[in-house]
C-alpha positions as CSV (number, residue, x, y, z in Angstrom):
1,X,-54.2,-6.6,-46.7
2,X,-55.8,-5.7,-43.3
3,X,-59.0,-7.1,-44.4
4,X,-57.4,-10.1,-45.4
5,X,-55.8,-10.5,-42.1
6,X,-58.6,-10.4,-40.1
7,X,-60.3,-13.0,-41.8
8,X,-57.7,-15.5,-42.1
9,X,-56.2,-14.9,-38.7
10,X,-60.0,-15.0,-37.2
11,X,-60.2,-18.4,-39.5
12,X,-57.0,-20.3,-38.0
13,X,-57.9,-19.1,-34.7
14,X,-61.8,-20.4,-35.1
15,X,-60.8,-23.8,-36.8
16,X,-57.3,-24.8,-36.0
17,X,-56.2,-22.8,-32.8
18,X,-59.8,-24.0,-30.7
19,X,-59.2,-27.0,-30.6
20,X,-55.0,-27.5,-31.0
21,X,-54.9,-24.9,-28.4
22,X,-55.7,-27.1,-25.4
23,X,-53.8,-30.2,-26.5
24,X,-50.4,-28.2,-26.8
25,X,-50.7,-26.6,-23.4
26,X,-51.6,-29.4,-22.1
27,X,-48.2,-31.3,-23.4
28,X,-46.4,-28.5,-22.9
29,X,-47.5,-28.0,-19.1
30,X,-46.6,-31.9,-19.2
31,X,-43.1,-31.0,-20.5
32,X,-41.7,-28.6,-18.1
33,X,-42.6,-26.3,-15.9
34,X,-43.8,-22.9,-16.8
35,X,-46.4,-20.6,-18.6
36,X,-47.9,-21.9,-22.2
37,X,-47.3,-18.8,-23.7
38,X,-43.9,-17.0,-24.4
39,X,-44.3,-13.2,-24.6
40,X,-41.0,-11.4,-26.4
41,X,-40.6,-7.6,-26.8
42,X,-40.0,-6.9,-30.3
43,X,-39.8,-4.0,-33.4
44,X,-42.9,-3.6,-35.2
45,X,-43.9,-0.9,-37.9
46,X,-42.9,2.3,-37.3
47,X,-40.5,0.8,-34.4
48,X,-43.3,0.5,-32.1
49,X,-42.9,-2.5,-30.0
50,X,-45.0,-5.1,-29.5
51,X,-45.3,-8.4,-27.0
52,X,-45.1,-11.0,-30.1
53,X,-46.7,-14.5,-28.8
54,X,-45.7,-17.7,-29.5
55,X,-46.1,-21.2,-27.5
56,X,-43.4,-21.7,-24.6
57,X,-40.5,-24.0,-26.2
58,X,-37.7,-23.4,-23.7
59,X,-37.4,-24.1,-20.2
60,X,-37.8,-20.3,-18.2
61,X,-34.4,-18.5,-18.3
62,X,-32.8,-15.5,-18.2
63,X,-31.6,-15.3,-21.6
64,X,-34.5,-15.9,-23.2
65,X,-34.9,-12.6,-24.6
66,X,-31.6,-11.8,-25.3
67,X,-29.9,-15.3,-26.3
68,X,-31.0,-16.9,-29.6
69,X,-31.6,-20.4,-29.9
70,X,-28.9,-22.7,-30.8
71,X,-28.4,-26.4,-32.2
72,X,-28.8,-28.5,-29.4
73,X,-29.8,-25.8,-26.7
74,X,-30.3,-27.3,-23.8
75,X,-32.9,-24.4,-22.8
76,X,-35.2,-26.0,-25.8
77,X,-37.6,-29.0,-24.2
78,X,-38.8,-32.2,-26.1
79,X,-41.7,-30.4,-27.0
80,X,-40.4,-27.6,-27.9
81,X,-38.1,-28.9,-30.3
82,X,-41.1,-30.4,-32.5
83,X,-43.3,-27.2,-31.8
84,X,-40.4,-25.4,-33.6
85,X,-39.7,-27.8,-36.6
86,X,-42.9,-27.8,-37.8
87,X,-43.4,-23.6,-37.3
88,X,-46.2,-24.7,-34.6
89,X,-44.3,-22.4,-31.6
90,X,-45.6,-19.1,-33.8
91,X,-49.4,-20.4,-34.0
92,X,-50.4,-17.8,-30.6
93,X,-49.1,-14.9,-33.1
94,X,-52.7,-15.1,-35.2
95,X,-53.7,-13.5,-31.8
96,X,-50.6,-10.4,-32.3
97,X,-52.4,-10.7,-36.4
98,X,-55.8,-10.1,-34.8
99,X,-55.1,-7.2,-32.8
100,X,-53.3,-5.8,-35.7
101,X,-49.6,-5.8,-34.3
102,X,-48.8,-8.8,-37.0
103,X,-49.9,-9.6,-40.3
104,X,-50.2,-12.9,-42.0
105,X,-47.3,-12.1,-44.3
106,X,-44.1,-9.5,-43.7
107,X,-41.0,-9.5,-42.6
108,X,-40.5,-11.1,-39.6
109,X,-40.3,-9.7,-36.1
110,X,-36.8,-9.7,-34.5
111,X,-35.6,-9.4,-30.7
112,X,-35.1,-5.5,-29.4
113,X,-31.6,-6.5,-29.7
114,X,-31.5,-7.5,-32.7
115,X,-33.1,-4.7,-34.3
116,X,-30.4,-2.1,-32.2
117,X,-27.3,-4.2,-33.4
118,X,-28.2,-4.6,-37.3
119,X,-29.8,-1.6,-37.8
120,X,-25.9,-0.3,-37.5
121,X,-24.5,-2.7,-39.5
122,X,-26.9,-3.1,-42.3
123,X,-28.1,-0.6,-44.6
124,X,-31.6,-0.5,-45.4
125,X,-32.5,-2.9,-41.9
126,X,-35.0,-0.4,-40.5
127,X,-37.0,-0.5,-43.7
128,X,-38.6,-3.7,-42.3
129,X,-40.0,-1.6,-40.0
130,X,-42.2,0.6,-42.6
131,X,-44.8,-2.1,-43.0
132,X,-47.0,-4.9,-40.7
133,X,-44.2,-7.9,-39.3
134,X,-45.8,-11.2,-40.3
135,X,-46.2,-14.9,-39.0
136,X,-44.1,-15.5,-42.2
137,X,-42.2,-14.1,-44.9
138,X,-40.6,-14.2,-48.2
139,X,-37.0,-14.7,-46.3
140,X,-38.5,-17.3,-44.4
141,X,-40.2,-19.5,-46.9
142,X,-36.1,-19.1,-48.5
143,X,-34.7,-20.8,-45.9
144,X,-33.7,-17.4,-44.5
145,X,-34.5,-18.0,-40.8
146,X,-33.5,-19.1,-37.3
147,X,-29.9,-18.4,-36.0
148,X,-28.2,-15.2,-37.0
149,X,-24.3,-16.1,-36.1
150,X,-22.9,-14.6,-38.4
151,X,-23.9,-11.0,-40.3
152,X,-24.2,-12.7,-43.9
153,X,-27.6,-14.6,-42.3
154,X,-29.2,-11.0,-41.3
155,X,-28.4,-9.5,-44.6
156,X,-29.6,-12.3,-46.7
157,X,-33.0,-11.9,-44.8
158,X,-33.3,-8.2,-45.1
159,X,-32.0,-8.7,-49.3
160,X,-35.2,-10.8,-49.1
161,X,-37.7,-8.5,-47.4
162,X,-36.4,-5.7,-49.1
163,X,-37.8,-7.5,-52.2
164,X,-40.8,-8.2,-50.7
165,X,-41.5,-4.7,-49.7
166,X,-40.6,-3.3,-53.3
167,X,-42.2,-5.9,-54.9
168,X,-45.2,-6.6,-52.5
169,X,-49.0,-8.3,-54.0
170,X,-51.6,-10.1,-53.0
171,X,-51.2,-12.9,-54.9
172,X,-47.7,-13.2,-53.6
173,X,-48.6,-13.3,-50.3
174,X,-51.1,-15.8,-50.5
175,X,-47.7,-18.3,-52.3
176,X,-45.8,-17.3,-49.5
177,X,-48.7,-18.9,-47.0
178,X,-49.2,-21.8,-49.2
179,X,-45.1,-22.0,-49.4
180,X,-45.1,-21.6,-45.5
181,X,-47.5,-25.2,-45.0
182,X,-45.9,-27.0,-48.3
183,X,-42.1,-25.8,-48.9
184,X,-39.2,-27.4,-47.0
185,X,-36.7,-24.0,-47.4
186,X,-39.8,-22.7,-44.9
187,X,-38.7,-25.6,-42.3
188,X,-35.0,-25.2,-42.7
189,X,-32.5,-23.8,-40.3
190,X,-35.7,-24.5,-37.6
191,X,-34.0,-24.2,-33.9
């Protein structure tokens, strides 16, 4: 899996991320003011914590690393709300793959917060933490993603990684990128 991360990570980063990279920053430093990047503290394995990248889609707040995003959230700019449809915001996280923080495929990472509050109110939650978050998931790619208002949202995602973790392959990991780039569940509930 590691193996397997390098090269693919070291491929999107060569071939896709060279020459996207300067075209998004360049729009989103058109957009609004503020950094390119947006670094967020969040739980990896073993509940080490990690700065997880992704491009800026927000105007700088206050809340960014506490508040999630909502429908219509005035924090999110022009930009930022196409980065986010399409999954393009989490392109900087082949970087957080790289350095070996991130794999291609896991669970995915979730705010400090997030990670305190559920981990009390669902059983099994910290399991996530046992393996490698990734840029995508098996939730994910469900339509398991984006705003967590009410409990049922969180438990249907860790129900799903749970059975990724039990049920974990190679092959499966490699639908889950190809369900990522061609599925519309992996697009749904995008904020």
């Amino acid at each position: 899996k590691r193996v397997f991360d390098i090269v693919f990570s070291s491929l999107v980063i060569v071939f896709l991320f060279s020459w996207l990279f300067p075209i998004i920053a360049l729009i989103i430093k058109l957009d609004s003011k503020g950094p390119v990047f947006f670094k967020q503290a969040r739980t990896g394995i073993d509940n080490k914590i990690f700065n997880c990248l992704k491009f800026r889609t927000m105007a700088v707040n206050d809340d960014a690393h506490t508040k999630q995003a909502v429908a219509n959230d005035s924090r999110i700019s022009k930009v930022g709300a196409i980065l986010r449809k399409y999954n393009i915001d989490e392109l900087p996280q082949f970087f957080n793959v790289l350095f070996g923080e991130m794999s291609v495929v896991g669970p995915r990472p979730h705010m400090l917060k997030h990670t305190d509050q559920y981990s009390a109110l669902i059983h099994h939650y910290k399991v996530r933490h046992y393996v490698k978050p990734g840029v995508t998931g098996w939730a994910q790619v469900n339509g398991y993603r984006g705003l967590t208002d009410q409990l049922w949202k969180m438990e249907k995602r860790v129900e799903y990684d749970m059975e990724y973790l039990k049920n974990w392959n190679f092959m499966w990991d490699l639908k889950i990128i190809y369900l990522t780039a061609f599925s519309k569940d992996a697009f749904n509930n995008a904020m």
